[in-house]
PDB file of N, CA, C, O and CB in Angstrom:
ATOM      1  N   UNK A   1      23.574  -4.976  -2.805  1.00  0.00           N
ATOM      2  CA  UNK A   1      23.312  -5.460  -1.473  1.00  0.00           C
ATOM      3  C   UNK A   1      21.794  -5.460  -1.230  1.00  0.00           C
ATOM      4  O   UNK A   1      21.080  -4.543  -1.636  1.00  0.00           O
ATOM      5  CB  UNK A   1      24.052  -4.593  -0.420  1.00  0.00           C
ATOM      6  N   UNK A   2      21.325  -6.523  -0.553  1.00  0.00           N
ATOM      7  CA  UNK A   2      19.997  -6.608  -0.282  1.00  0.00           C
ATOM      8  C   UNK A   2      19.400  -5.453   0.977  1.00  0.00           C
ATOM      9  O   UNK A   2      20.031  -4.774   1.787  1.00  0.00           O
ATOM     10  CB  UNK A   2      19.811  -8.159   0.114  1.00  0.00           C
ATOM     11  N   UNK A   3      17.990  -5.580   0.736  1.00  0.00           N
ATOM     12  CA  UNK A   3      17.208  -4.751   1.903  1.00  0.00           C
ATOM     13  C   UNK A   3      17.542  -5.202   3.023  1.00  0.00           C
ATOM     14  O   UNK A   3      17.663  -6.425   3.084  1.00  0.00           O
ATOM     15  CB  UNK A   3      15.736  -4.775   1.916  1.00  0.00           C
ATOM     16  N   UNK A   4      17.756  -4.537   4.055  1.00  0.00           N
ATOM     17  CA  UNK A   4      17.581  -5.061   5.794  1.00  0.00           C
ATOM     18  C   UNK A   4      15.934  -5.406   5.553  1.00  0.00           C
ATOM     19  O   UNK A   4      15.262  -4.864   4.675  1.00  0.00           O
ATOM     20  CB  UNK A   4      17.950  -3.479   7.379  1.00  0.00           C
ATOM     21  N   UNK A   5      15.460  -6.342   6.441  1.00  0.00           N
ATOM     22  CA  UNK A   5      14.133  -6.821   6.720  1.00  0.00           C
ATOM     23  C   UNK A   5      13.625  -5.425   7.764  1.00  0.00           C
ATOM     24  O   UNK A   5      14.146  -4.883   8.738  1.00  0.00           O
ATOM     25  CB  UNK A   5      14.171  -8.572   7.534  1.00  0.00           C
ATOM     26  N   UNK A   6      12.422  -5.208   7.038  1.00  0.00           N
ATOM     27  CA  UNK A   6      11.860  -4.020   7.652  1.00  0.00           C
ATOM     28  C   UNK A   6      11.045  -4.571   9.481  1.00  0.00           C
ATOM     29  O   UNK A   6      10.352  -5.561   9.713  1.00  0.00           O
ATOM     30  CB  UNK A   6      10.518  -3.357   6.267  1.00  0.00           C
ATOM     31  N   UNK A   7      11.421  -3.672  10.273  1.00  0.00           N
ATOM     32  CA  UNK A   7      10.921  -4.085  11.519  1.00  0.00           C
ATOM     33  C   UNK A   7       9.031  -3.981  11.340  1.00  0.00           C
ATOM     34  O   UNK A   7       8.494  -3.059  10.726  1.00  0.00           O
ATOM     35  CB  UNK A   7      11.693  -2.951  12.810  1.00  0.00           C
ATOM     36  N   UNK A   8       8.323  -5.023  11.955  1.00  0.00           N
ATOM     37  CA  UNK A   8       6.819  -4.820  12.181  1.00  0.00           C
ATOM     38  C   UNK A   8       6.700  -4.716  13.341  1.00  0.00           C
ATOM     39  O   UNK A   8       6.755  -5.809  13.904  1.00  0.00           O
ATOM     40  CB  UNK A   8       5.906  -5.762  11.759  1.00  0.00           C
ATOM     41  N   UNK A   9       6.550  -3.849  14.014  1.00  0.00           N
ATOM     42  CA  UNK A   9       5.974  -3.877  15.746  1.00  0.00           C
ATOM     43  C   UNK A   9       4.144  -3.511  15.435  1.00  0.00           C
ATOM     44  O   UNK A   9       3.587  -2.720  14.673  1.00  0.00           O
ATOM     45  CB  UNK A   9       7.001  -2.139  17.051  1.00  0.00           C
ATOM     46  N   UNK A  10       3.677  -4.425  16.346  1.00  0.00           N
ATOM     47  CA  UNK A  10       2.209  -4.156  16.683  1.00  0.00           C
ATOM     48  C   UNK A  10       1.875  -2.236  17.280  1.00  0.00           C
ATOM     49  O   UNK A  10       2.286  -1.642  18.277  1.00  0.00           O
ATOM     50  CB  UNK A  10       1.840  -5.487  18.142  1.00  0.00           C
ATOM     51  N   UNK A  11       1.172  -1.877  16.381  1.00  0.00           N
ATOM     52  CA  UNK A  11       0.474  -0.628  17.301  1.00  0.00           C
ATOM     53  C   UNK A  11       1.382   0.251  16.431  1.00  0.00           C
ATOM     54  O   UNK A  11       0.814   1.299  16.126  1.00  0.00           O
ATOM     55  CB  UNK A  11       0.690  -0.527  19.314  1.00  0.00           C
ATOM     56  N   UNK A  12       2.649   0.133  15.933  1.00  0.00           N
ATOM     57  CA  UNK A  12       3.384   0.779  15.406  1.00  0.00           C
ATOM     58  C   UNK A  12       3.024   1.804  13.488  1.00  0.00           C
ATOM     59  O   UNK A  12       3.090   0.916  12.638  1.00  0.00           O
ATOM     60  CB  UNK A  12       4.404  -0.341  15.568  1.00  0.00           C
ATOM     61  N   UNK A  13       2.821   2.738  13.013  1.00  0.00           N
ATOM     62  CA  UNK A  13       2.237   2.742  11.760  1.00  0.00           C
ATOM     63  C   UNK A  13       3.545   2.232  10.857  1.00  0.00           C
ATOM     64  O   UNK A  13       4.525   1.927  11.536  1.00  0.00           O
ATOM     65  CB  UNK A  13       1.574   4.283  11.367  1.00  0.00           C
ATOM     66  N   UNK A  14       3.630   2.151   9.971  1.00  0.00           N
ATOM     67  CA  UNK A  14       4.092   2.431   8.905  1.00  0.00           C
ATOM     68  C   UNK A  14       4.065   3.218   7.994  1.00  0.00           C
ATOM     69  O   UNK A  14       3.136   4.002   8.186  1.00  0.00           O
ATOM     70  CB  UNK A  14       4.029   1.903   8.577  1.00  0.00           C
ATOM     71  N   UNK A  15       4.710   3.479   6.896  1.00  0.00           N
ATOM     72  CA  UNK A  15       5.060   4.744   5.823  1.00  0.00           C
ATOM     73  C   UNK A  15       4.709   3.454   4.514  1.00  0.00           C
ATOM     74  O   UNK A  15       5.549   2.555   4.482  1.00  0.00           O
ATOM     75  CB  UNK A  15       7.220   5.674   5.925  1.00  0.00           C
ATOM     76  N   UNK A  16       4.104   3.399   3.978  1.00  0.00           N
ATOM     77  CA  UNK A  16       3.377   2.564   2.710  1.00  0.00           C
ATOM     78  C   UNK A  16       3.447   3.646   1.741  1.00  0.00           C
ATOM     79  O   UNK A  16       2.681   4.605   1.643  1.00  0.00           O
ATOM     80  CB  UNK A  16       1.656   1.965   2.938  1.00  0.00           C
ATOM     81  N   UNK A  17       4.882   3.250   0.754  1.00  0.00           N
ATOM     82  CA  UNK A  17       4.400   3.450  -0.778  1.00  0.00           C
ATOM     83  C   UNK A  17       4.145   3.202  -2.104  1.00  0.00           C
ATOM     84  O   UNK A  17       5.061   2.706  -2.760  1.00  0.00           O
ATOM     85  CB  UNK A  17       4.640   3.844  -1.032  1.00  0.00           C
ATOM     86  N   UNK A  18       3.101   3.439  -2.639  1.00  0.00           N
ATOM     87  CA  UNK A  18       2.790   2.823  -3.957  1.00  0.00           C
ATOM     88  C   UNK A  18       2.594   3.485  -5.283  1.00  0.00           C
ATOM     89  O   UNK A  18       1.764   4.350  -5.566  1.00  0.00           O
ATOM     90  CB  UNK A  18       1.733   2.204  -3.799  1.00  0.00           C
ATOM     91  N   UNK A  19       3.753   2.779  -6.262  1.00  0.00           N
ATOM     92  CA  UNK A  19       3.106   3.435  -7.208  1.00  0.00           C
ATOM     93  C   UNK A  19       2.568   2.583  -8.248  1.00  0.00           C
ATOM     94  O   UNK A  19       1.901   1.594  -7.946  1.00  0.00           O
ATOM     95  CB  UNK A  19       3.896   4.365  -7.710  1.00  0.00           C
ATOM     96  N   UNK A  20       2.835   2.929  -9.579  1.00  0.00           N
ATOM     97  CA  UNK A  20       1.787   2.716 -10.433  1.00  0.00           C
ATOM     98  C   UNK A  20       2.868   2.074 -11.649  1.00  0.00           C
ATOM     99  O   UNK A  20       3.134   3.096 -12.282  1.00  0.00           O
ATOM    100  CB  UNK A  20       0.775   4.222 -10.787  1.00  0.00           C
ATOM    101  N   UNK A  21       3.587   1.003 -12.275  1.00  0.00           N
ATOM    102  CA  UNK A  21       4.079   0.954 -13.410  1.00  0.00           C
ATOM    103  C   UNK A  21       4.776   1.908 -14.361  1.00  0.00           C
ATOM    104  O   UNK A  21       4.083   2.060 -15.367  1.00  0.00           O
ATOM    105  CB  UNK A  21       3.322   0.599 -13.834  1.00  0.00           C
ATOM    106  N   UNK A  22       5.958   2.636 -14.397  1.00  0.00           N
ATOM    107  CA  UNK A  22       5.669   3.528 -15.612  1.00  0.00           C
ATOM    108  C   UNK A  22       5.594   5.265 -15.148  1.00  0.00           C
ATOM    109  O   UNK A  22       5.853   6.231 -15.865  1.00  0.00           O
ATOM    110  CB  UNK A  22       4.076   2.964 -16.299  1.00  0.00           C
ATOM    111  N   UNK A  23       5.205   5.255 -13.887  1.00  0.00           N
ATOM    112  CA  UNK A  23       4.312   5.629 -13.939  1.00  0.00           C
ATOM    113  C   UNK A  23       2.781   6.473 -14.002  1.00  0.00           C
ATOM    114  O   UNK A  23       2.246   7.568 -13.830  1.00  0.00           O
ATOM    115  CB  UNK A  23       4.621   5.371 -13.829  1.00  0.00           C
ATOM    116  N   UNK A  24       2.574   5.214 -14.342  1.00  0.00           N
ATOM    117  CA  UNK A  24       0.903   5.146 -14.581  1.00  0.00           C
ATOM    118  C   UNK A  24       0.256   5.273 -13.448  1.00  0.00           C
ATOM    119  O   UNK A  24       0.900   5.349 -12.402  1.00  0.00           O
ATOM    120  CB  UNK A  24       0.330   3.846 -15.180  1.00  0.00           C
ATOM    121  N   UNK A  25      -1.068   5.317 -13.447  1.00  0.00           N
ATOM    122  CA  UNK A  25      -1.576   5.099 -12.424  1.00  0.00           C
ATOM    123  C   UNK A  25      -1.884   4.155 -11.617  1.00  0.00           C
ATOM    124  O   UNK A  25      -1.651   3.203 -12.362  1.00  0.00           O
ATOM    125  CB  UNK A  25      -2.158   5.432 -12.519  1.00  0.00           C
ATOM    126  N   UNK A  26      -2.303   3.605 -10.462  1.00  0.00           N
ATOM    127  CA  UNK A  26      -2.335   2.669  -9.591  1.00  0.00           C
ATOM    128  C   UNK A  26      -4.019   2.179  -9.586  1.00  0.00           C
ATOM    129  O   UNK A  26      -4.404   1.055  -9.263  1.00  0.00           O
ATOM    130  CB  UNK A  26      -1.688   3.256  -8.190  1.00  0.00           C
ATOM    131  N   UNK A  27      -4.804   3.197  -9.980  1.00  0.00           N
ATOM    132  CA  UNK A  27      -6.266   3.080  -9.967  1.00  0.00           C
ATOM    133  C   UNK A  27      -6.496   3.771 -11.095  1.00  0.00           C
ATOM    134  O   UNK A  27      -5.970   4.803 -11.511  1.00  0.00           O
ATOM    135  CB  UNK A  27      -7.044   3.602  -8.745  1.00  0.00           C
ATOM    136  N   UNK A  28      -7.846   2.682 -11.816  1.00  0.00           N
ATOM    137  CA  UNK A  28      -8.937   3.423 -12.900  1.00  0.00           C
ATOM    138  C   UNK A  28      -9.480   4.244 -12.536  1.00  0.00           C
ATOM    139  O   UNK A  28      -9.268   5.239 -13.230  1.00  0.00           O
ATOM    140  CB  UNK A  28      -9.938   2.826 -13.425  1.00  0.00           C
ATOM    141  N   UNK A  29     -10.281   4.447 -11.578  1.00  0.00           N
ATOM    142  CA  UNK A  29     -11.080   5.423 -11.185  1.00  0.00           C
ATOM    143  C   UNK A  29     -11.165   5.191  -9.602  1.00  0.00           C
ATOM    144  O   UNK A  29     -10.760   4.215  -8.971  1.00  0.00           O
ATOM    145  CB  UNK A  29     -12.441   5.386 -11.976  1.00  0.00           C
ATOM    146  N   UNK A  30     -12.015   6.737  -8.965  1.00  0.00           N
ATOM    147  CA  UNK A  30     -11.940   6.434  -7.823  1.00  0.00           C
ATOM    148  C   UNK A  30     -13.040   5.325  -7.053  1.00  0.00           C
ATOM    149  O   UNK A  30     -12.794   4.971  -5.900  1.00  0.00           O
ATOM    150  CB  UNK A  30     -11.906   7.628  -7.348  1.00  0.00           C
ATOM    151  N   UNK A  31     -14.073   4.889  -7.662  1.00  0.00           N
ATOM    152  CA  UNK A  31     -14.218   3.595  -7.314  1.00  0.00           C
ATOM    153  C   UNK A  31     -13.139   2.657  -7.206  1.00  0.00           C
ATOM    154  O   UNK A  31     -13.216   1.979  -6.182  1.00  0.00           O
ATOM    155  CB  UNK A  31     -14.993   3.140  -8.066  1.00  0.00           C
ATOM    156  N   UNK A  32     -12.124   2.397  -7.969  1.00  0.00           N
ATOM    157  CA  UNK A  32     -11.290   1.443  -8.262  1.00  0.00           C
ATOM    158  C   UNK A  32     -10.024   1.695  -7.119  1.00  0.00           C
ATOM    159  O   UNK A  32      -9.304   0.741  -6.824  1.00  0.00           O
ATOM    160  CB  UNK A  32     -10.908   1.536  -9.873  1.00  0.00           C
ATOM    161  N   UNK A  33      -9.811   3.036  -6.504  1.00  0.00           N
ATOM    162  CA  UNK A  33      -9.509   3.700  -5.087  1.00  0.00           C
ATOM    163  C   UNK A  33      -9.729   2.851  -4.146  1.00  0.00           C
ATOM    164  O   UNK A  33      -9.023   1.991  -3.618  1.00  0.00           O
ATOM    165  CB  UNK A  33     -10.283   4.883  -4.727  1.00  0.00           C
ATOM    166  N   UNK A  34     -11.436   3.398  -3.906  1.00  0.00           N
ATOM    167  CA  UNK A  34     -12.035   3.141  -2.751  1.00  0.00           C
ATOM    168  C   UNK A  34     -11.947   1.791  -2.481  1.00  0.00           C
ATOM    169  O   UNK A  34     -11.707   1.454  -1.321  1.00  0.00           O
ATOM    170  CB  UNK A  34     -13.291   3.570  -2.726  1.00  0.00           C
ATOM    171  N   UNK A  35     -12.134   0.748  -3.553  1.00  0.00           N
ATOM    172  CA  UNK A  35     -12.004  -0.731  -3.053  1.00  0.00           C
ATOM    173  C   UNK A  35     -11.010  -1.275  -2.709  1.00  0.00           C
ATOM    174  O   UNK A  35     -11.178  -2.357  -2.148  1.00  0.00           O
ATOM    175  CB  UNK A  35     -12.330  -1.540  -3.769  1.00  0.00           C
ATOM    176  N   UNK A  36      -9.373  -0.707  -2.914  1.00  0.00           N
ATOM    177  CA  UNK A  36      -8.473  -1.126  -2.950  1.00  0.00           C
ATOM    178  C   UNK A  36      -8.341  -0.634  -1.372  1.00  0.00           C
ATOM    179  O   UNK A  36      -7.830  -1.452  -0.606  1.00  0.00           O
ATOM    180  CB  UNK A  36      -7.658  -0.798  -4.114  1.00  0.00           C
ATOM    181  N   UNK A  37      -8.822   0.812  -0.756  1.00  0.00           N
ATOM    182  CA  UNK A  37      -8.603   1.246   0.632  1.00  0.00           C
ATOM    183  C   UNK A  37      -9.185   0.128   1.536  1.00  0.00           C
ATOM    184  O   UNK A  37      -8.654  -0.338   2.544  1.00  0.00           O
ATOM    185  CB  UNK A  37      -9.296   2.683   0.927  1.00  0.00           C
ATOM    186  N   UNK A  38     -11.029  -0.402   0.688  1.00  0.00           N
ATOM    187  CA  UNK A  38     -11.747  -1.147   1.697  1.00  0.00           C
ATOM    188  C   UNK A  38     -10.905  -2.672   1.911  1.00  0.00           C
ATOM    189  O   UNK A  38     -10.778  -3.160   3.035  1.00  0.00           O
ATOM    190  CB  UNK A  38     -13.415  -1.330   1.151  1.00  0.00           C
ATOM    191  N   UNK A  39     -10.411  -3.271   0.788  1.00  0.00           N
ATOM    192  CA  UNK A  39      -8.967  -4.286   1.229  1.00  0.00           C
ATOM    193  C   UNK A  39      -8.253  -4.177   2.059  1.00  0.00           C
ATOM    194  O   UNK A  39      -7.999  -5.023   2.917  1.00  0.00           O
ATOM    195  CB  UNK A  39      -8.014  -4.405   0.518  1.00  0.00           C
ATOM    196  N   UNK A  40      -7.704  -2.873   1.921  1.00  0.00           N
ATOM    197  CA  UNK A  40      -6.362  -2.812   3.087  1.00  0.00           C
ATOM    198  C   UNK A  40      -7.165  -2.825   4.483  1.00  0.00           C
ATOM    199  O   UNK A  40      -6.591  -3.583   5.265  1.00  0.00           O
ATOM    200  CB  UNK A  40      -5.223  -1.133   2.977  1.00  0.00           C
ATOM    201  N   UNK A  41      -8.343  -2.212   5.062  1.00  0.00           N
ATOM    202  CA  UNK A  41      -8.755  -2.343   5.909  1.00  0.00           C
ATOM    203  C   UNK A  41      -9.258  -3.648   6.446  1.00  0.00           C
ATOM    204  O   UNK A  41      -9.605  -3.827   7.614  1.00  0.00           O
ATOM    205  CB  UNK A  41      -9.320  -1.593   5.824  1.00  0.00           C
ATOM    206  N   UNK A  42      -9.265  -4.538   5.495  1.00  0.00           N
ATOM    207  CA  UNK A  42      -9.508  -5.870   5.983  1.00  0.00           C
ATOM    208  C   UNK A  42      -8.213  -6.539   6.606  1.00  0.00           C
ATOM    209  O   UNK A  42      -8.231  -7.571   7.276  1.00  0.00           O
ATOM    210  CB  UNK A  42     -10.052  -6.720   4.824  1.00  0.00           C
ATOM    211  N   UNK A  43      -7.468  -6.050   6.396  1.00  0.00           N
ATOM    212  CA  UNK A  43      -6.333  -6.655   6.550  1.00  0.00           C
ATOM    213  C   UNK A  43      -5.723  -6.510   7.923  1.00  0.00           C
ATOM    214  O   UNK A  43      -4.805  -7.200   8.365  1.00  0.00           O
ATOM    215  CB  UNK A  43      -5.521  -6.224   5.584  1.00  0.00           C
ATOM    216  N   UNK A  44      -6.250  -5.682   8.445  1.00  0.00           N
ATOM    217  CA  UNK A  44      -5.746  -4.938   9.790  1.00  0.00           C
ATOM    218  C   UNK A  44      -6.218  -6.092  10.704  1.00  0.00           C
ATOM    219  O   UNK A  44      -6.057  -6.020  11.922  1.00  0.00           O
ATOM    220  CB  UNK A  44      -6.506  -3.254  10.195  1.00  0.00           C
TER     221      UNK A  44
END
């Protein structure tokens, strides 16, 4: 059976998780971190 469509309300947070393949890790290093955080903040 498929996912229910997750609700988005404005102002509301979410629970975001990620992993990594395997896994592996999700980032080379923590440069490779930090740029992926400064993305998500664009996004807002």
């Amino acid at each position: 059976m498929a996912r229910q469509p997750q609700l988005n309300l404005p102002g509301i947070p979410q629970h975001i998780v990620q992993r990594g393949n395997n896994r592996l890790p999700c980032f080379l290093d923590d440069t490779d971190r930090k740029r992926y955080l400064r993305y998500l903040h664009l996004l807002r």
